[in-house]
C-alpha positions as CSV (number, residue, x, y, z in Angstrom):
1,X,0.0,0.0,0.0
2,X,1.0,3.3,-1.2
3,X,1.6,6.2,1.7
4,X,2.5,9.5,1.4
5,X,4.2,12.2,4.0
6,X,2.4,15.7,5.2
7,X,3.9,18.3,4.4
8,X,3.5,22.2,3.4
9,X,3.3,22.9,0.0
10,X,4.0,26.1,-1.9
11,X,0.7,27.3,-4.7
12,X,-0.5,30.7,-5.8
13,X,-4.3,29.8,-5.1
14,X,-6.6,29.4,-8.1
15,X,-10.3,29.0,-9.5
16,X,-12.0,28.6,-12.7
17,X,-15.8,28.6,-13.4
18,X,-18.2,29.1,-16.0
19,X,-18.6,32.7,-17.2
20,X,-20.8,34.7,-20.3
21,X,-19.5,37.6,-21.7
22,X,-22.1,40.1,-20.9
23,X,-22.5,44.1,-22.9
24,X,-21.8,47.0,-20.4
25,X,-24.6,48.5,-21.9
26,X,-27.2,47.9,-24.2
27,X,-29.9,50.6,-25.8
28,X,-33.5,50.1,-27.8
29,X,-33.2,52.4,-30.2
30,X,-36.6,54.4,-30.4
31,X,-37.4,57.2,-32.3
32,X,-39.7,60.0,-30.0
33,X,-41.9,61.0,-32.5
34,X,-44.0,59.6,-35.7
35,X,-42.6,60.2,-39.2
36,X,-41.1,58.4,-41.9
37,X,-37.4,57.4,-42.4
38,X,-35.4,59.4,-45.0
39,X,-32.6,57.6,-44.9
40,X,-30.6,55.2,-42.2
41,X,-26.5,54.5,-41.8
42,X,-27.7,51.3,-39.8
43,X,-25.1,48.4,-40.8
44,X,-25.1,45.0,-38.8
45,X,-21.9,45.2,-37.1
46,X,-21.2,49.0,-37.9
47,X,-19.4,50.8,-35.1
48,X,-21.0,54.7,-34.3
49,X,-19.5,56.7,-32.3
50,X,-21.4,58.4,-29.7
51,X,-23.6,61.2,-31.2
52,X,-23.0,60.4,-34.7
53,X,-26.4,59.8,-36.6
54,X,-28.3,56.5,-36.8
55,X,-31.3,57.6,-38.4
56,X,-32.9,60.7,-39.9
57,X,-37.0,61.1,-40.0
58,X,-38.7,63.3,-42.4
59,X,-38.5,66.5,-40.8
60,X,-41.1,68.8,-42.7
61,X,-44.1,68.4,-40.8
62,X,-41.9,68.9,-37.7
63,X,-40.6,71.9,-39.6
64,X,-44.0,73.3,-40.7
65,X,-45.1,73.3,-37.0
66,X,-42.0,75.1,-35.7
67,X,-42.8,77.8,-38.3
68,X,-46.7,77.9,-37.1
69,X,-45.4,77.7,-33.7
70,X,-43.0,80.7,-34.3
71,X,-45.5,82.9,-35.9
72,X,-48.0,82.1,-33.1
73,X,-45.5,83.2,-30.5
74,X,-45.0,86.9,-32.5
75,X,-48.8,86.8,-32.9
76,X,-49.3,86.7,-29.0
77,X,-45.8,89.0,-28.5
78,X,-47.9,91.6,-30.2
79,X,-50.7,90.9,-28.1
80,X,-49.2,91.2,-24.9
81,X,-47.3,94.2,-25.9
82,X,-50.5,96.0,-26.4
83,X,-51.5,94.5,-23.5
84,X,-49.4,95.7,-21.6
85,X,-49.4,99.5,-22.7
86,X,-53.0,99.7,-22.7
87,X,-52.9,98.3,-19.1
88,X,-49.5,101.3,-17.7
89,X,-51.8,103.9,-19.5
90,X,-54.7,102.8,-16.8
91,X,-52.2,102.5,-14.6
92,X,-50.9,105.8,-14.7
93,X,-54.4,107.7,-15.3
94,X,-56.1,105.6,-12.2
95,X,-55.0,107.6,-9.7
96,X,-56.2,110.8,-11.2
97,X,-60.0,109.3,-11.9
98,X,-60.1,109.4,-15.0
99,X,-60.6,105.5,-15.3
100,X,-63.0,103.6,-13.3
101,X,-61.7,101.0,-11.5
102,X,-64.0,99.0,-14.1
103,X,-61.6,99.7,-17.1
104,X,-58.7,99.3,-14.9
105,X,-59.5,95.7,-14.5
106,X,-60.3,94.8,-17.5
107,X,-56.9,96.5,-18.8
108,X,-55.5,94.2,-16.0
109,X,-57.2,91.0,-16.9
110,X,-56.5,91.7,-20.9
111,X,-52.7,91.8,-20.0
112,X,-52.5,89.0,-17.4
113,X,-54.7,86.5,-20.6
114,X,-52.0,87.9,-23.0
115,X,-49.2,87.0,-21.2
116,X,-50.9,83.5,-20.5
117,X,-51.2,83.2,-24.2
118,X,-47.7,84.2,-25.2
119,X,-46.1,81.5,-22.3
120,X,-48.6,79.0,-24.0
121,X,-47.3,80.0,-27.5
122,X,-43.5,79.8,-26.4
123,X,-43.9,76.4,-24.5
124,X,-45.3,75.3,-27.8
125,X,-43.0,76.3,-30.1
126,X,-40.2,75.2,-27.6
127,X,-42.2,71.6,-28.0
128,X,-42.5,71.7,-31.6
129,X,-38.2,72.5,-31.9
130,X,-37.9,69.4,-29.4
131,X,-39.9,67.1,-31.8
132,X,-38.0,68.5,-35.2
133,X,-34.6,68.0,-33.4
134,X,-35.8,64.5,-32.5
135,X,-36.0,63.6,-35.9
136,X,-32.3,63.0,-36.1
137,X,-31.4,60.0,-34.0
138,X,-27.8,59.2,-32.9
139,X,-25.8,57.3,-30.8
140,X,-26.6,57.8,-26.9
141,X,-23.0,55.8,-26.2
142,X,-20.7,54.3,-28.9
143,X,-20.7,50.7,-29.8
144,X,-22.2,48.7,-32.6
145,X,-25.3,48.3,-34.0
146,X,-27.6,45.1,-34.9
147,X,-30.2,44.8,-37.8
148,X,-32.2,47.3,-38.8
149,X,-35.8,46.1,-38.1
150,X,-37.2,49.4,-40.5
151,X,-36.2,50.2,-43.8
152,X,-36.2,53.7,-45.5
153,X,-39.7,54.6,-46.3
154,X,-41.0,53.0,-43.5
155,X,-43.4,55.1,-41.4
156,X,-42.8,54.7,-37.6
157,X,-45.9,54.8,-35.7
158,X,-46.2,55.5,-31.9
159,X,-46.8,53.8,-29.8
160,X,-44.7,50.8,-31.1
161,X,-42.8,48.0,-29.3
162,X,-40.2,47.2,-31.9
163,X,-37.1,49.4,-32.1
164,X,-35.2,50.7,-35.2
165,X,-32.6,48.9,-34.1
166,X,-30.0,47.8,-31.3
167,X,-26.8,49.6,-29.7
168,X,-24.8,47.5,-28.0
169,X,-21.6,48.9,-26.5
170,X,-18.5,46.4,-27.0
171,X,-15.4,48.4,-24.9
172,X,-14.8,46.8,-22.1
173,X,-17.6,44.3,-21.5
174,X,-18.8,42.6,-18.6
175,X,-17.8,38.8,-18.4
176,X,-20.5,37.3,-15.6
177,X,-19.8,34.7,-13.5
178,X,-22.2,32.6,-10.7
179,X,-19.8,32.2,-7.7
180,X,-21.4,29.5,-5.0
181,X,-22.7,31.3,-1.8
182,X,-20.4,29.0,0.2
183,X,-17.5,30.7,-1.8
184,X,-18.8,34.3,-1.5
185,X,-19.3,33.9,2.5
186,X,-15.7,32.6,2.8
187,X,-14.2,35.3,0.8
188,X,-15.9,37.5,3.3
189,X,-14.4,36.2,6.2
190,X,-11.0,35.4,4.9
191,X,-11.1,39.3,3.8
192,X,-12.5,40.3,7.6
193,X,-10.2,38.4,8.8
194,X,-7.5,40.0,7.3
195,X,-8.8,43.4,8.1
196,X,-8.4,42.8,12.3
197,X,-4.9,41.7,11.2
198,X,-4.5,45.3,9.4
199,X,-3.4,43.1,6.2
200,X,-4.8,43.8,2.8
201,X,-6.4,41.2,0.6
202,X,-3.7,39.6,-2.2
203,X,-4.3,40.8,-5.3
204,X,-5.4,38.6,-7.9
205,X,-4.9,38.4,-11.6
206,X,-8.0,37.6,-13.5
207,X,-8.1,36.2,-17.1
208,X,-10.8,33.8,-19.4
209,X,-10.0,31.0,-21.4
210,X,-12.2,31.0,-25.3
211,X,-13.8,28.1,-26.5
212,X,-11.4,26.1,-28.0
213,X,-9.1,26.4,-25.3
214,X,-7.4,29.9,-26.2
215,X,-6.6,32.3,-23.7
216,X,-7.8,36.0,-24.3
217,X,-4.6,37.9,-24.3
218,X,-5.8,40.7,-21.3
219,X,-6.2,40.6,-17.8
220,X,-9.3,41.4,-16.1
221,X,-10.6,44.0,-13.5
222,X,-13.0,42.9,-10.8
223,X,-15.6,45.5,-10.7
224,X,-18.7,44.2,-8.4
225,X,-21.1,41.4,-6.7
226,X,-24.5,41.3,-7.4
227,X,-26.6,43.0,-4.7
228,X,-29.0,39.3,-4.7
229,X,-27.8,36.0,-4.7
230,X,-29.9,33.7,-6.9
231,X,-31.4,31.8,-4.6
232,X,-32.2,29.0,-6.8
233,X,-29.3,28.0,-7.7
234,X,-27.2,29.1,-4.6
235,X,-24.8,31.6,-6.3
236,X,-23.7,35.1,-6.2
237,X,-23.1,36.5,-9.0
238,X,-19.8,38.5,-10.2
239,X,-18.5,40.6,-13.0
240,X,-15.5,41.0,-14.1
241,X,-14.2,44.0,-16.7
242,X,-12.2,43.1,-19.5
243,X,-11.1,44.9,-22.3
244,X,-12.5,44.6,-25.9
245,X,-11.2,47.4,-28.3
246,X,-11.1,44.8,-31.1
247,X,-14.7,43.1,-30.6
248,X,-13.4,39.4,-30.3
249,X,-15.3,39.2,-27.0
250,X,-19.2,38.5,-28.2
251,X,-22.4,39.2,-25.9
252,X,-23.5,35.9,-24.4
253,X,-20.8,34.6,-25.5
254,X,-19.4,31.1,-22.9
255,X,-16.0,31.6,-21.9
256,X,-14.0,30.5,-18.2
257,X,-13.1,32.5,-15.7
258,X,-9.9,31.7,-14.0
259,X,-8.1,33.4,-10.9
260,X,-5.1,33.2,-9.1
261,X,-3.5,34.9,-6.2
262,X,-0.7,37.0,-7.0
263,X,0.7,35.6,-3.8
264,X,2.0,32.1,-3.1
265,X,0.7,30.4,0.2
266,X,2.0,27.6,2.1
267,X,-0.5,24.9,3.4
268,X,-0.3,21.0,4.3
269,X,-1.3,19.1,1.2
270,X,-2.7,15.8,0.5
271,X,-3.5,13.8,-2.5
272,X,-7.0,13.9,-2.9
273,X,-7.7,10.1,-3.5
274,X,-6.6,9.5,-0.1
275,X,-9.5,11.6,1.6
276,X,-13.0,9.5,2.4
277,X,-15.9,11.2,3.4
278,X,-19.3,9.8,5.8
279,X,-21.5,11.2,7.7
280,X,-19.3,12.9,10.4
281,X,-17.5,14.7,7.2
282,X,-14.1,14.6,5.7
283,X,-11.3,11.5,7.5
284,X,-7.8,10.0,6.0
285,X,-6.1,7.2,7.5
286,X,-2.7,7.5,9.0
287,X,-0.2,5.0,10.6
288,X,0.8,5.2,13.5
289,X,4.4,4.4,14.6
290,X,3.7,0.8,15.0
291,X,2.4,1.0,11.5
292,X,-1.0,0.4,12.3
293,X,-4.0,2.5,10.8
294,X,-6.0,4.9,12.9
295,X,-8.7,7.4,11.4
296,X,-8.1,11.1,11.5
297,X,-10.6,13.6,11.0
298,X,-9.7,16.5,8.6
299,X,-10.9,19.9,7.2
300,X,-10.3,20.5,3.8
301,X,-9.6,23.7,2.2
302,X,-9.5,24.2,-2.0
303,X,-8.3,21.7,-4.3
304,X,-4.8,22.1,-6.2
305,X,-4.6,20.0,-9.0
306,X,-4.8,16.1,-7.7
307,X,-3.9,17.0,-4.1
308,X,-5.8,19.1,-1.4
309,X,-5.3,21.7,0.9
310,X,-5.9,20.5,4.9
311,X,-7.3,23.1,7.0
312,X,-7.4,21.1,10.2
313,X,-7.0,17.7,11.3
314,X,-2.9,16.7,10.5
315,X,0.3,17.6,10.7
316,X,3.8,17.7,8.7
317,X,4.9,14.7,8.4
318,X,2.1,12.7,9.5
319,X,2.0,9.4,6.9
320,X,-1.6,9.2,4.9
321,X,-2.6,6.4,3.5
322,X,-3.6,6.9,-0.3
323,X,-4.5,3.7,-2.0
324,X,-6.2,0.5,-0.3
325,X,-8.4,2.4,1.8
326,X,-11.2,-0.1,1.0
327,X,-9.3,-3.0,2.4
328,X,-8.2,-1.3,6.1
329,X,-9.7,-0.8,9.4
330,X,-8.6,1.1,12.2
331,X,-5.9,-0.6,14.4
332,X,-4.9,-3.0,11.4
333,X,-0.9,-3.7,11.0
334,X,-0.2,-3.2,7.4
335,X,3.2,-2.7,5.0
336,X,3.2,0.1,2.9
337,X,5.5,1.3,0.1
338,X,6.2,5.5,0.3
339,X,5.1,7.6,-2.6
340,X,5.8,11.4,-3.3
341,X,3.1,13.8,-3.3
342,X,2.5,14.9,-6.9
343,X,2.6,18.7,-7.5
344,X,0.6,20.6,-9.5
345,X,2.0,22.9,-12.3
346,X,-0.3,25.6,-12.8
347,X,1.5,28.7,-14.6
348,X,0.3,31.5,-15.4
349,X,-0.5,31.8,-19.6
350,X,3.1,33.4,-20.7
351,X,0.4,35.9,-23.5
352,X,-1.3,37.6,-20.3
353,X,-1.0,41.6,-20.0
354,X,-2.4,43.8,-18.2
355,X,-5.3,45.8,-19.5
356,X,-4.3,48.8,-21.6
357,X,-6.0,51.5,-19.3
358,X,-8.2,51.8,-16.3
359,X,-11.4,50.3,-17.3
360,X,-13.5,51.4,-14.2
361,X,-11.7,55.1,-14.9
362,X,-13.2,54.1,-18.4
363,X,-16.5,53.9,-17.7
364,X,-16.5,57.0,-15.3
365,X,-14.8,58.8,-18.0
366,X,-17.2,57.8,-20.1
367,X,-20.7,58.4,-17.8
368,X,-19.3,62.0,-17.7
369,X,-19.0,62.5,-21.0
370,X,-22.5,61.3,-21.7
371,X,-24.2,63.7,-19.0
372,X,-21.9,66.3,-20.8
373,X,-23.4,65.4,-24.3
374,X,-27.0,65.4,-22.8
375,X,-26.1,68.5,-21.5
376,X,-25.3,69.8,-24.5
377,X,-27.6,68.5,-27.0
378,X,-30.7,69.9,-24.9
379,X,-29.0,73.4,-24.9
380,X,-28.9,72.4,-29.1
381,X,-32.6,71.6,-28.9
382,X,-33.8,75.1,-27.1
383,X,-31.8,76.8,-30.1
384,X,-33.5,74.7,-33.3
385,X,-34.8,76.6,-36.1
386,X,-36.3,75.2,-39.1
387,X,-33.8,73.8,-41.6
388,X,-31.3,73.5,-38.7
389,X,-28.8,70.9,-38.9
390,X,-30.0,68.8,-35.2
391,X,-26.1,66.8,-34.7
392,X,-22.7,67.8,-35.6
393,X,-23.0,64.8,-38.3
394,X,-23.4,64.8,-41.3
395,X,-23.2,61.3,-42.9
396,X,-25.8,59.8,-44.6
397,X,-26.8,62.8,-47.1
C-alpha cells in the first residue's frame, strides 16, 4: 500500500468557473416621434460613435409646426405688448380718476390672458423644436449596432414596441460569473479576517480562457457582486471587466473565468484520492508508529490540481494512506511502500497583459462625458430653427 508524507506545500491559489460575456450597456433604439425614415446608416456590425447619426426622420411636418409655432408666438408678442401699454396707461391715469376701477380691470385681466397666451405660444414652439430635433437620432454611447428592423420609407408609428434597431456597447464588456454562496461567505471572512490583522487582501490576476481552449490575451478588472444571490441555484453572482477594443469578445458569449493569487501560500497538502468522506464529514487514514492504521478527521480547504489543501485535522509529516483504503480498518498492521506527493504545475499563460488602461476610470470617464453630451444637446434643442442641422454629423446625405 502506497503512503505518502504531510507536508507544506507552496501554490498561488486558483479558481476557474463558467462565465458569459455580458455588454456593459445595451440601448432600444426608439425614435420620440411619428414620421417616416429618410434615410438610415444602420449596418449589422457597424461601429458609431457616440452622437454620430443613426437615423434621420422626415422632418417637414416637424418643420411646418415650428414655423406655425414661431408665428403664433409673435402673434401673442404683439398681443401682450399692447397689452401691456393699454394696461400702464390705466395704470398711470387711475390715480387721477379718470378711469373707473372697471376699465382698470379689465386693462388688468387683458394683460394677465396675454401673457398666459404668449407662455402658452412659447412652451409650444419650444415643443414643436424638441420634436423637429428628434428627428435626427444618434448614438446615446458608442458601440455597434444590430439589424435594422425598418427600412427607409418605412413610417414609424407610436406607440410601437419594436425598435429601429439595437446599440450594444463592446469596450470593455462585462464577463458574468455565478460564484457559489459558500464561496462568497468565505471570501468575506478570509477578507474580515485579514482586516483585524490590518493586512490587505492579495491581489489577484483575473483572465478567461475561449472556446477552444485559447486564452484571451488581457487581464481582467473585478468591478462588483451582485446586490441578490440567486437563490435557486445558490450563487452570487460577479463581473469581471475586461477589455475589448477589437470586438473578439461576443455578448453571451461562454468563456472561463480563471483566478489566481498573486501571492503564493503555504499549506499542508494531501492527495485527494486519499480523503473518504461519511456522515461525520471529511477522514484520511494515517499510521501510526507501529504502522498500524487509525482514522483522522480533517478539514479540507480548496483543491490544487490532484492534491488538497488541509485546514485542520494533520500535521507535517504525519504518513496518509492513499490507496487501499477499501481493504483497512482502524488498528490494522499493514506494510506500505512511500510515494511522493504529486505537485501541481499551474503557470500563469506566458500571453497575459495587463489591460491597456483603467477600465473602471473608463467607464466614469465615459458616464461624464455622456451627462456632458445630454447637456449639451438639450442646450442644441432650445436653439433649433427650421432647416437646422440637429447633430454635428453629417453622414448619410
Amino acid at each position: 500500500m502506497e503512503v505518502v508524507e504531510a507536508k507544506y506545500v507552496s501554490f498561488r491559489p486558483s479558481f476557474e468557473v463558467p462565465a458569459v460575456v455580458e455588454a456593459v450597456e445595451t440601448a432600444q433604439i426608439f425614435p420620440l416621434v411619428a414620421s417616416r425614415i429618410l434615410y438610415q446608416n444602420i449596418e449589422p456590425g457597424k461601429y458609431f460613435k457616440q452622437g454620430e447619426e443613426l437615423v434621420r426622420l422626415d422632418p417637414y411636418p416637424f418643420e411646418t409646426k415650428v414655423a406655425t409655432a414661431q408665428a403664433s408666438v409673435a402673434e401673442a408678442m404683439s398681443n401682450y405688448e399692447q397689452a401691456k401699454a393699454n394696461f400702464n396707461r390705466a395704470r398711470n391715469l387711475r390715480p387721477q380718476g379718470y378711469i373707473s376701477a372697471k376699465d382698470f380691470d379689465t386693462a388688468k385681466s387683458a394683460m394677465q390672458a396675454a401673457e398666459a397666451q404668449l407662455n402658452t405660444a412659447q412652451t409650444t414652439l419650444q415643443q414643436a423644436r424638441q420634436d423637429l430635433s428628434h428627428t435626427s437620432i444618434v448614438a446615446p454611447f458608442s458601440g455597434r449596432v444590430g439589424h435594422p428592423n425598418y427600412a427607409v420609407g418605412d413610417f414609424f408609428i407610436l406607440p410601437n414596441s419594436v425598435p429601429i434597431t439595437q446599440l450594444i456597447k463592446v469596450d470593455p464588456v462585462y464577463v458574468l460569473a455565478h460564484i457559489g454562496q459558500k464561496a462568497y461567505n468565505e471570501f468575506y471572512s478570509a477578507l474580515d479576517k485579514l482586516k483585524q490583522q490590518g493586512r490587505a487582501m492579495p491581489n489577484m490576476e483575473l483572465y478567461i480562457v475561449l472556446p477552444g481552449g485559447t486564452v484571451y490575451p488581457y487581464k481582467g478588472e473585478f468591478f462588483s457582486w451582485d446586490a441578490t444571490a440567486a437563490a435557486t441555484r445558490g450563487t452570487v453572482a460577479a463581473r469581471v471587466l475586461f477589455p475589448n477594443s477589437d470586438g473578439l469578445l461576443l455578448p453571451e458569449e461562454n468563456v472561463t473565468l480563471h483566478g489566481k493569487l498573486l501571492e503564493e501560500v503555504k499549506r499542508i497538502v494531501i492527495p485527494q484520492k486519499a480523503v473518504s468522506q461519511d456522515q461525520q464529514g471529511h477522514y484520511v487514514y494515517l499510521l501510526d508508529q507501529d504502522s498500524k492504521v487509525k482514522r483522522a478527521n480533517i478539514e479540507v480547504g480548496m483543491r490544487i490540481g490532484p492534491n488538497w489543501a488541509v485546514r485542520e485535522g494533520l500535521k507535517v509529516g504525519d504518513r496518509v494512506l492513499v490507496e487501499g483504503l477499501q481493504k483497512v480498518s482502524p488498528g490494522d498492521a499493514v506494510e506500505v511502500t512511500p510515494v511522493e506527493i504529486k505537485q501541481f504545475e499551474d503557470p500563469t499563460p506566458p500571453n497575459l497583459r495587463p489591460p491597456p488602461r483603467s477600465l473602471r476610470e473608463q467607464l466614469r470617464k465615459e458616464q461624464e462625458a455622456f451627462r456632458e453630451y445630454q447637456r449639451s444637446t438639450m442646450e442644441v434643442r432650445q436653439q433649433n430653427q427650421p432647416g437646422d442641422v440637429y447633430t454635428p454629423y453629417e453622414t448619410g446625405k
